[in-house]
C-alpha positions as CSV (number, residue, x, y, z in Angstrom):
1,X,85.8,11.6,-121.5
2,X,85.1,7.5,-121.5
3,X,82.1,8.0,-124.2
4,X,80.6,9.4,-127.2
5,X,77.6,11.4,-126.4
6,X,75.0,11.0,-128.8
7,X,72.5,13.1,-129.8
8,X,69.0,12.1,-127.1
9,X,66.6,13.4,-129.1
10,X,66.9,11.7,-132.0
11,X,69.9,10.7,-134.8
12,X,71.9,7.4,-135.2
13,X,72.5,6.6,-131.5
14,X,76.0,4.9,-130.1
15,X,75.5,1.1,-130.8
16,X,74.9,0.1,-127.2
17,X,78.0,-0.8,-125.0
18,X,75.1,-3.0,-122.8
19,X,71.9,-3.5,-122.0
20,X,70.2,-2.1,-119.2
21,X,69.9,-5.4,-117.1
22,X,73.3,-6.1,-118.2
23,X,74.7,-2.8,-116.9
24,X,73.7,-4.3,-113.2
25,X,74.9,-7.9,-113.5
26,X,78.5,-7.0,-113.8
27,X,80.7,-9.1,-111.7
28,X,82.7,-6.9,-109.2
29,X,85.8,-7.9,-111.0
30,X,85.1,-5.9,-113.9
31,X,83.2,-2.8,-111.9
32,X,84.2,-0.3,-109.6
33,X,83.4,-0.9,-105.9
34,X,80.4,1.0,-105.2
35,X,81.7,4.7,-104.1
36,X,81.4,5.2,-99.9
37,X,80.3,9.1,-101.0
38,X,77.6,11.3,-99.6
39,X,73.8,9.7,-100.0
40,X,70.7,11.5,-99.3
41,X,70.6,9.0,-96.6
42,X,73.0,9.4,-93.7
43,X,72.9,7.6,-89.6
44,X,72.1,10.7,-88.6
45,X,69.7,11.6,-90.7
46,X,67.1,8.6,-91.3
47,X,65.4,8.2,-94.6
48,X,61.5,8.4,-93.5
49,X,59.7,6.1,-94.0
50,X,56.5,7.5,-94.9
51,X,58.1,8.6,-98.6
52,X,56.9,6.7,-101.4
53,X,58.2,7.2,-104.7
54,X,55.4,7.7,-107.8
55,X,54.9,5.3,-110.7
56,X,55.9,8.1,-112.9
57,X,59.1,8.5,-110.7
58,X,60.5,5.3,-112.0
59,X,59.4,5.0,-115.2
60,X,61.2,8.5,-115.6
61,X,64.2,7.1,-114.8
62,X,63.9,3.7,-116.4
63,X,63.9,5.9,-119.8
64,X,67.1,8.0,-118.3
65,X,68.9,4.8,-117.6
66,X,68.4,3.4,-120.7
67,X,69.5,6.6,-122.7
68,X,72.7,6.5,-120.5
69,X,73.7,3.1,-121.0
70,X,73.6,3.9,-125.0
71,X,75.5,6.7,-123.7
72,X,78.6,5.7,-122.1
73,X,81.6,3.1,-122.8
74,X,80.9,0.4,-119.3
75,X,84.2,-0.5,-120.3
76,X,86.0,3.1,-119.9
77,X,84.1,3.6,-117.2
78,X,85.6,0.6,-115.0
79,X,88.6,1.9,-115.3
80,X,87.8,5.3,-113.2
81,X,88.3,5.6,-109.5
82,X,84.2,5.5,-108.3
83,X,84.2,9.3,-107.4
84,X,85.7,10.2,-110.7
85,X,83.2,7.8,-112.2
86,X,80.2,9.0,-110.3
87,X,81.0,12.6,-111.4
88,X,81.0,11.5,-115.0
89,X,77.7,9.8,-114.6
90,X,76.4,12.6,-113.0
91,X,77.8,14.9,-116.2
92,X,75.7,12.7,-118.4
93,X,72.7,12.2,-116.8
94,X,72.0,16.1,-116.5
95,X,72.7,16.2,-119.8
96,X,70.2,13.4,-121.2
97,X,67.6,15.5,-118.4
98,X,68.0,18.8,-120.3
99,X,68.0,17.5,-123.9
100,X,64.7,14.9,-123.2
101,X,63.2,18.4,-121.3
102,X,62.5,16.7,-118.2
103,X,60.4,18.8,-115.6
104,X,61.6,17.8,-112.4
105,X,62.5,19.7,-108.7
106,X,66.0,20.5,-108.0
107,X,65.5,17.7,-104.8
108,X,63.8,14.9,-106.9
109,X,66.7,15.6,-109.8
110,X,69.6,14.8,-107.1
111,X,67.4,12.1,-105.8
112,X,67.6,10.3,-109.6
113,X,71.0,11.4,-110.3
114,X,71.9,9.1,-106.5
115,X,69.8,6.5,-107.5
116,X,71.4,6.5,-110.9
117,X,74.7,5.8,-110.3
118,X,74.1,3.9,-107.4
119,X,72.5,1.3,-109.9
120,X,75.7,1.5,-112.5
121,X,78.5,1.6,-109.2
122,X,76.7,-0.1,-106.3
123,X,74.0,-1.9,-105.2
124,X,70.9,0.2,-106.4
125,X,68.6,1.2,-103.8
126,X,70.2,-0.6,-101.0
127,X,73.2,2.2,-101.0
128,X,71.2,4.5,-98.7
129,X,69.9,1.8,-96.2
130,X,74.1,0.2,-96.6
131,X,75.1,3.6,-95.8
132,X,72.5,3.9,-92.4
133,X,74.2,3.0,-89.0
134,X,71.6,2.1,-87.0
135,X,70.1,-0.8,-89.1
136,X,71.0,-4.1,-87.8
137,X,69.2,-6.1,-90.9
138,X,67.7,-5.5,-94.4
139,X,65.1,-8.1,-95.9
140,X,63.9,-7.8,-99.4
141,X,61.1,-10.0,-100.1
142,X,60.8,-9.3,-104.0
143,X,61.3,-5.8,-106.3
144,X,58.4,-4.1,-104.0
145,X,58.6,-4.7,-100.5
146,X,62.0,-4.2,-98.4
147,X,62.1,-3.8,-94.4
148,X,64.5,-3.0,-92.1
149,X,65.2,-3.9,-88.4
150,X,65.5,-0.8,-86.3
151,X,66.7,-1.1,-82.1
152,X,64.9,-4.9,-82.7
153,X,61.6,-3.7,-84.4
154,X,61.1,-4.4,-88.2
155,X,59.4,-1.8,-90.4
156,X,58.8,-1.2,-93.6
157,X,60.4,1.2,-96.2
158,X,60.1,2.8,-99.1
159,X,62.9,1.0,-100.9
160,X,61.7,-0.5,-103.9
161,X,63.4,-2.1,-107.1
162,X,62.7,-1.9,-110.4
163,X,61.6,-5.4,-111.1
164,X,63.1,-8.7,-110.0
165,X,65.4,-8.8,-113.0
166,X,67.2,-5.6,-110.8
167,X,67.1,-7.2,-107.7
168,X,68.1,-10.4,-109.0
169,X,71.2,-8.8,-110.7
170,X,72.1,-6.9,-107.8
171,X,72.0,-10.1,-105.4
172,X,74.5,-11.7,-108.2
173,X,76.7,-8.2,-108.3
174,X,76.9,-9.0,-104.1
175,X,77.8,-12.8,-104.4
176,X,80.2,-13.0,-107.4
177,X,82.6,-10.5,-105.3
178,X,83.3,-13.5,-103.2
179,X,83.2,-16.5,-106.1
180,X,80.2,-17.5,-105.6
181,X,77.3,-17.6,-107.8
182,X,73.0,-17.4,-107.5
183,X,70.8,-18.5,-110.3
184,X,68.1,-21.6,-111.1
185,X,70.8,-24.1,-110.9
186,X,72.3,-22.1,-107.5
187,X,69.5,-20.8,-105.9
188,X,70.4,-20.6,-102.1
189,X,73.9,-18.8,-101.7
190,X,75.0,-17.7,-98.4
191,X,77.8,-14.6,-98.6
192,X,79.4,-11.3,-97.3
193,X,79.8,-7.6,-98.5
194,X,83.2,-6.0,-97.9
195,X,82.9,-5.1,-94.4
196,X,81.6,-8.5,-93.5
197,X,78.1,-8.4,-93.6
198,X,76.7,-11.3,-93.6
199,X,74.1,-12.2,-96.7
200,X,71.8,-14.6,-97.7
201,X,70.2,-15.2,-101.1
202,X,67.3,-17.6,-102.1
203,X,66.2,-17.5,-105.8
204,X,63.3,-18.4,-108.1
205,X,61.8,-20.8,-108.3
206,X,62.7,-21.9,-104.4
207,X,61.4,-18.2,-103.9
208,X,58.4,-17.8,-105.5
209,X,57.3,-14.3,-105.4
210,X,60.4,-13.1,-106.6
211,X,64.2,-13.2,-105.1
212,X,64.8,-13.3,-101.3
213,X,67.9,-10.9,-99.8
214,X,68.6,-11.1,-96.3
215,X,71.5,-8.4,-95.2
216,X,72.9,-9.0,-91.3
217,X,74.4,-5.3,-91.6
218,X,77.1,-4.9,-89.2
219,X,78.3,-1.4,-87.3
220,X,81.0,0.1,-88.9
221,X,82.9,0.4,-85.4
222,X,83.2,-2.4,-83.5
223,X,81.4,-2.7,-80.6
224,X,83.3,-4.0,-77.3
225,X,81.9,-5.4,-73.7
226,X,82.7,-1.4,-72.5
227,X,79.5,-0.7,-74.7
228,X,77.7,-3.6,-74.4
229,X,77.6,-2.7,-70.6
230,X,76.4,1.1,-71.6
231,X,73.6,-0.6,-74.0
232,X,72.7,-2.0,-70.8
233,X,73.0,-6.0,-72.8
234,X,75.5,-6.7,-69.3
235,X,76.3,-5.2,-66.1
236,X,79.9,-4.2,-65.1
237,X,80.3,-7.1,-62.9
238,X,79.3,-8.8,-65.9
239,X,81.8,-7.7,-68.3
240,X,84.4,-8.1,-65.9
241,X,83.5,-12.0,-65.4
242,X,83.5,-12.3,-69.4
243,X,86.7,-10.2,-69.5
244,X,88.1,-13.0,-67.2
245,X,87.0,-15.6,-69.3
246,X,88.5,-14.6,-72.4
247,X,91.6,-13.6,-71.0
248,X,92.2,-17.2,-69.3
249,X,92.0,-19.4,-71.9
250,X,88.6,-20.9,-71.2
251,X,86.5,-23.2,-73.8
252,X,83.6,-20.9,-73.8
253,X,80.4,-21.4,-76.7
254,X,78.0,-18.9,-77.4
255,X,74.6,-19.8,-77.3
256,X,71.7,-18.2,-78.6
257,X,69.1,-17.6,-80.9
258,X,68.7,-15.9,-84.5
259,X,69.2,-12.1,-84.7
260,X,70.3,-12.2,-80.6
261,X,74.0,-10.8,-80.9
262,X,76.1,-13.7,-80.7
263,X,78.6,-13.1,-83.3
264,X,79.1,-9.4,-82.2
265,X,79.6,-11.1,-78.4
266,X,82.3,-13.4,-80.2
267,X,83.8,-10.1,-81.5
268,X,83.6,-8.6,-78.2
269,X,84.9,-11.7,-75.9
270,X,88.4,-12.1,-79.1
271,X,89.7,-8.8,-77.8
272,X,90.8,-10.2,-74.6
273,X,93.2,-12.6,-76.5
274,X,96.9,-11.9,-76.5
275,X,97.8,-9.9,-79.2
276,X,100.6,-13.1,-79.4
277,X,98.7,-16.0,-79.8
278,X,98.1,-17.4,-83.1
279,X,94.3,-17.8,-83.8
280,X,92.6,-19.3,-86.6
281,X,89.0,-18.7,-87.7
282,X,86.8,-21.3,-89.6
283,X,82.9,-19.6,-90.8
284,X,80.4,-20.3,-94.0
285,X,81.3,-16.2,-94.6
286,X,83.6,-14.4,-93.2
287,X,82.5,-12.2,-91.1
288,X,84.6,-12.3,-87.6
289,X,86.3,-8.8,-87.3
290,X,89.6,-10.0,-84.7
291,X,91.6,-7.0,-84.0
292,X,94.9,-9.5,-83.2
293,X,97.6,-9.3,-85.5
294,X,97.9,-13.1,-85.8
295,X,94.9,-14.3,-87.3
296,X,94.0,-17.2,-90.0
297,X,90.9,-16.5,-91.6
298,X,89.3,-19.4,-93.2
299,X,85.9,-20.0,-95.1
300,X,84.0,-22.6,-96.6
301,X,83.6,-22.8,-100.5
302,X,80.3,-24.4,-102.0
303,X,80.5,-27.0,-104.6
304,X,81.1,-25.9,-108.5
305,X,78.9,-26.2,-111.7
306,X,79.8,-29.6,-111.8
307,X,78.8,-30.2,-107.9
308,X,82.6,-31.4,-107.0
309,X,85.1,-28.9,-105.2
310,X,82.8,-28.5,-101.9
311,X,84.8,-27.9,-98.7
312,X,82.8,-28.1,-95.4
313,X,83.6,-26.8,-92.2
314,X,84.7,-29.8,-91.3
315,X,87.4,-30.0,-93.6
316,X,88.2,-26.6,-92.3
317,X,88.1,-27.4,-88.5
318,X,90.0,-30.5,-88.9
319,X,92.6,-28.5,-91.5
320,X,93.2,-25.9,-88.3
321,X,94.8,-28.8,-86.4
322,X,97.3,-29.1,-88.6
323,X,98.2,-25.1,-88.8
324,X,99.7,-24.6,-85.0
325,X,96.6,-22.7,-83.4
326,X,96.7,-21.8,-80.5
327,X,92.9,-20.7,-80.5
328,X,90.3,-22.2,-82.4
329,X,86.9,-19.6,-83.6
330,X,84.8,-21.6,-85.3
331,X,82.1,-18.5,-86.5
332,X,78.9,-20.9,-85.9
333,X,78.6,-24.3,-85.1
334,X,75.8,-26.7,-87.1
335,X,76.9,-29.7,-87.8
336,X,79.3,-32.4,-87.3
337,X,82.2,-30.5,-87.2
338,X,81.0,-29.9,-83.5
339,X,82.9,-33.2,-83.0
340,X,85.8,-31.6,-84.4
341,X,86.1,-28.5,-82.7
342,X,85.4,-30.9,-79.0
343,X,88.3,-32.7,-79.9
344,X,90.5,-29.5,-80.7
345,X,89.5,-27.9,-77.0
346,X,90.5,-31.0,-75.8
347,X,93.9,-31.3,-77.1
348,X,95.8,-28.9,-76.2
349,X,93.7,-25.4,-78.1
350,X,92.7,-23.7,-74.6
351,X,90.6,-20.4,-75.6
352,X,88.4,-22.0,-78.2
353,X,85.2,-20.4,-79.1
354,X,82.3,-21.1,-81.4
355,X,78.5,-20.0,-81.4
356,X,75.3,-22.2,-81.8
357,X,71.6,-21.8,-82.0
358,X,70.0,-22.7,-78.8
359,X,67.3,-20.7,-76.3
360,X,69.4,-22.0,-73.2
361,X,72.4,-23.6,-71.8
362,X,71.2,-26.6,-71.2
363,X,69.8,-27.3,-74.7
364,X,72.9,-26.0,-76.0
365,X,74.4,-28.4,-74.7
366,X,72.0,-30.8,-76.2
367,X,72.6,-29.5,-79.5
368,X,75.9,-30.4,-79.2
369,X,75.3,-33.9,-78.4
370,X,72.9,-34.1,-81.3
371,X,75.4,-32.3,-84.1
372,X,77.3,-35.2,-83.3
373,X,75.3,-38.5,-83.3
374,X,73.6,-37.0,-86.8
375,X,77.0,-36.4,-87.8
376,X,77.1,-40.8,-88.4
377,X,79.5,-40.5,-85.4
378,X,78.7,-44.4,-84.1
379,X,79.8,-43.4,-79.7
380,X,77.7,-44.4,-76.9
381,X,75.5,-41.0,-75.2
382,X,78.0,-41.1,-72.2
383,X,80.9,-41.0,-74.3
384,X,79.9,-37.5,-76.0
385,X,78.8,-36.0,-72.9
386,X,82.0,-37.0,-71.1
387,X,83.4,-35.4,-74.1
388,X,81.4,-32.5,-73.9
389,X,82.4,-32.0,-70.5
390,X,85.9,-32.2,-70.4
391,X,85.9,-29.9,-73.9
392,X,83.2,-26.9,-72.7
393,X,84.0,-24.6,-69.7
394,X,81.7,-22.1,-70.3
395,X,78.7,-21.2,-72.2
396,X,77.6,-17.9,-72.8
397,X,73.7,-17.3,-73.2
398,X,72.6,-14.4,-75.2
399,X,68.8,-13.1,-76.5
400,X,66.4,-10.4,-78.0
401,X,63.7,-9.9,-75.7
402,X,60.1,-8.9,-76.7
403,X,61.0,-5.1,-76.4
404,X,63.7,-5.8,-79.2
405,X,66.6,-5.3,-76.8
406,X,69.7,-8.0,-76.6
407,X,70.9,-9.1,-73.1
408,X,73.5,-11.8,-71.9
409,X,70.7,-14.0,-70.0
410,X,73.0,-16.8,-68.5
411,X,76.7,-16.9,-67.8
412,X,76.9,-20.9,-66.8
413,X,80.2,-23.1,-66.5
414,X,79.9,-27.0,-67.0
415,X,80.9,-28.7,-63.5
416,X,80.8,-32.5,-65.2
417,X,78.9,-35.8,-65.0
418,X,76.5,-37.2,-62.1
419,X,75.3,-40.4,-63.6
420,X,74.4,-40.0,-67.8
421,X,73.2,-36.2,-66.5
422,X,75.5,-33.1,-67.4
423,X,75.5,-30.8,-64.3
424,X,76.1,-27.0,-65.1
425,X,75.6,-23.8,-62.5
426,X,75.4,-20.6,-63.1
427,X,77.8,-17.6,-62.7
428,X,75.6,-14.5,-63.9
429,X,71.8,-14.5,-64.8
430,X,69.4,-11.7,-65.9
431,X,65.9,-11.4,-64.1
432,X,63.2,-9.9,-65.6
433,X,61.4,-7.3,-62.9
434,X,58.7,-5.9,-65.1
435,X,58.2,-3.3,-68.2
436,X,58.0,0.5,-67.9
437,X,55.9,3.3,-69.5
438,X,57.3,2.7,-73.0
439,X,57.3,-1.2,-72.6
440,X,60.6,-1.4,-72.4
441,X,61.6,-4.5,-70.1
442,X,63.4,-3.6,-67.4
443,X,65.9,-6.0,-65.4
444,X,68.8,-6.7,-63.6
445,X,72.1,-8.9,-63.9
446,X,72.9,-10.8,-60.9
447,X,75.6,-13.4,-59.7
448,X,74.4,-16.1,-58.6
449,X,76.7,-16.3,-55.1
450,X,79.0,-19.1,-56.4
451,X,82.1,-18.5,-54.7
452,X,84.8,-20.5,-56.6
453,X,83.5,-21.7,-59.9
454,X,85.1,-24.4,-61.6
455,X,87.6,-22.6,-63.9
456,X,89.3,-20.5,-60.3
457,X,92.2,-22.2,-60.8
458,X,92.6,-21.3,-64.5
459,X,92.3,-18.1,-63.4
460,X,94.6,-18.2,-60.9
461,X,97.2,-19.8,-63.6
462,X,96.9,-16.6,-65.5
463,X,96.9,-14.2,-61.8
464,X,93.1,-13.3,-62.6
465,X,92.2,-14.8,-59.3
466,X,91.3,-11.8,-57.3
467,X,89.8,-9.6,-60.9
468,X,87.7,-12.9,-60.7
469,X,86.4,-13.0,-56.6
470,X,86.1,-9.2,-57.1
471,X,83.2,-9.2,-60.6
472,X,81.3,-12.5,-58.7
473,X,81.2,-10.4,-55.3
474,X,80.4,-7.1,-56.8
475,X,77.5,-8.4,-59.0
476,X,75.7,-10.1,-56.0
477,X,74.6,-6.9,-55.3
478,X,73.0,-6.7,-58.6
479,X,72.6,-3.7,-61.3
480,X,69.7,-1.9,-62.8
């Protein structure tokens, strides 16, 4: 027992250990993680949609929460293992049910008892859509209105929060486990959950209808080019040619637009590196999930209170240099350390990769040029496309069609200069042939018919040659 149980219905309560609102903006430091146990909500079992909670609902167990947090000792209680913590909470809250005579279903009494201690142990209502598989990303816009994405359509769910005190609380609970903060003075933060999960934050009074939370959930197993070619996002030929390309050391960006798989490609295209090189990582949050043994993970911090203490990904890219890499990931390029990571694939770090928004090859290219002039970087146009050139070897288009599925669009090497003009060609392209019953598009992968593309050599270094010849011949034919 962690606290005195008062008497509900009336009597000299327990002074309060907390306040409500307080009970929810507890750094992670001082409470539990939240518990990974059974929720009413399950991947294989969808919460539907349709099921709105009453008024009555919530203010039913606004009153319950409040009675429990005079209730229980918050500090006891962070020092229980979550299940053990869970079960106590569970103990207590029946108890403050019985004694306040309560009428409620057996169903809608283990739906407040979930949503109970979800609130004190985790993240509130977004346990059960945390706990769902098959949602790629959660967007709350406010206490009342939360949507998902679901195989690349957004709908809307029944999640709601209590007011934007909760969610506010809750999006501090998320970004103070990594040492950062959100408030007035803060209001954009950019962060991660435990599992990497990427998450964004804007605040009053930048947000005006109440707090902003953006979650970029991702699968809990990793995803590899095997099942990226059953999703039907590549062919086989396809994944062969990008196995290729990891495995021989080539420069390669990722290019792409929001919300089109390029991180999870990055993820995909690191497990071809030798489990002996030593690889370092540079993101804003860390959310790269290398299966190597040798790996340096770095992130960017934000400045402090006092707005010193900032360190940028530059300061990052250019720190790797000096750390022996032998790869360089930088998680997404968007400013001037572009210059940075050009100069490492240039000198000697063979196998870089980094990702960057950009609908096409060719204007990823140009975002490249134009991350570094903005960077104050004073060098004539030919200078950073020569650069650009003798850094890049291969970019890697990916994108969410209109049906909401993700395909690699373009596999294209850079050849070099003619005149001021960068010329690329492609390896691999996807063709749109139409849509079917369901409006789903339907297309094919196809090489191109280059014979030897720039990079044979490299692979021929590494004795890829003939794996190489065999994925460019065999997706000339093309696949469905």
């Amino acid at each position: 027992m962690f606290g005195k149980r008062p008497t509900f219905g009336g009597g000299a309560p327990q002074k309060p250990a907390a306040g409500a609102g307080a009970a929810e903006a507890r750094p992670a430091a001082q409470a539990p993680a939240p518990a990974k146990t059974a929720s009413p909500t399950s991947p294989s079992a969808p919460m539907p949609m349709e099921t709105r909670r009453s008024d009555e609902y919530y203010l039913t167990k606004s009153m319950i929460f409040g009675a429990l947090i005079e209730a229980i000792d918050l500090a006891q209680l962070s020092k229980l293992e979550p299940d053990a913590a869970r079960e106590e909470i569970r103990d207590i809250v029946n108890e403050i049910i019985s004694i306040k005579n309560v009428v409620m279903s057996i169903s809608e009494q283990e739906e407040l008892l979930e949503d109970i201690c979800n609130d004190v142990l985790g993240y509130g209502p977004l346990e059960p859509l945390l706990a769902r598989d098959d949602i790629a990303d959660i967007m709350v816009n406010g206490a009342l209105k939360t949507y998902i994405e679901v195989s690349g359509k957004i709908q809307l769910t029944s999640i709601r929060f209590r007011d934007n005190a909760q969610l506010m609380n809750i999006c501090q609970r998320i970004v103070s486990q990594v040492g950062r903060r959100v408030d007035e003075a803060s209001p954009i933060c950019d962060a991660r959950l435990a599992d990497g999960s990427r998450v964004n934050v804007i605040a009053p009074p930048l947000a005006i209808d109440g707090p902003a939370l953006t979650i970029r959930k991702f699968r809990k197993d990793k995803l590899t080019l095997d099942q990226l070619q059953r999703f039907g996002a590549i062919s086989e030929p396809g994944a062969e040619l990008l196995k290729v390309i990891g495995r021989v050391r080539c420069n390669t960006l990722i290019s792409g637009g929001t919300g089109s798989g390029k991180t999870t490609l990055l993820n995909c295209l690191t497990n071809y590196i030798d489990s002996d090189e030593r690889i370092i990582t540079c993101e804003d949050a860390a959310e790269l999930q290398l299966q190597q043994p040798h790996v340096v993970r770095l992130e960017t911090r934000p400045p402090n209170l006092e707005g010193t203490g900032q360190v940028t990904m530059r300061d990052l890219v250019k720190n790797c240099l000096r750390m022996r890499p032998e790869r360089i990931i930088v998680g997404e390029v968007r400013g001037p350390e572009a210059f940075d990571l050009l100069q490492a694939m240039n000198t000697g770090h063979d196998g870089s990769m980094g990702t960057l928004h950009a609908n096409s090859p060719r204007e990823a290219l140009s975002r490249l040029e134009s991350m570094i002039t903005m960077g104050g970087f004073s060098l004539p146009s030919r200078t950073i496309r020569e650069m650009i050139v003798s850094s890049v070897d291969v970019i890697v288009q990916a994108a969410r069609l209109r049906d909401g599925s993700r395909r690699i669009t373009h596999v294209t090497e850079v050849m070099g200069l003619e005149g001021d003009v960068i010329i690329t060609q492609d390896l691999l392209v996807y063709d749109i042939a139409g849509e079917d019953a369901n409006g789903r598009l339907i297309g094919r992968h196809r090489s191109t018919g280059v014979g030897k593309p720039r990079f044979w050599e490299r692979a021929r270094y590494y004795g890829e040659e003939e794996r190489l010849g065999a994925a460019l011949d065999a997706g000339e034919v093309g696949q469905d």
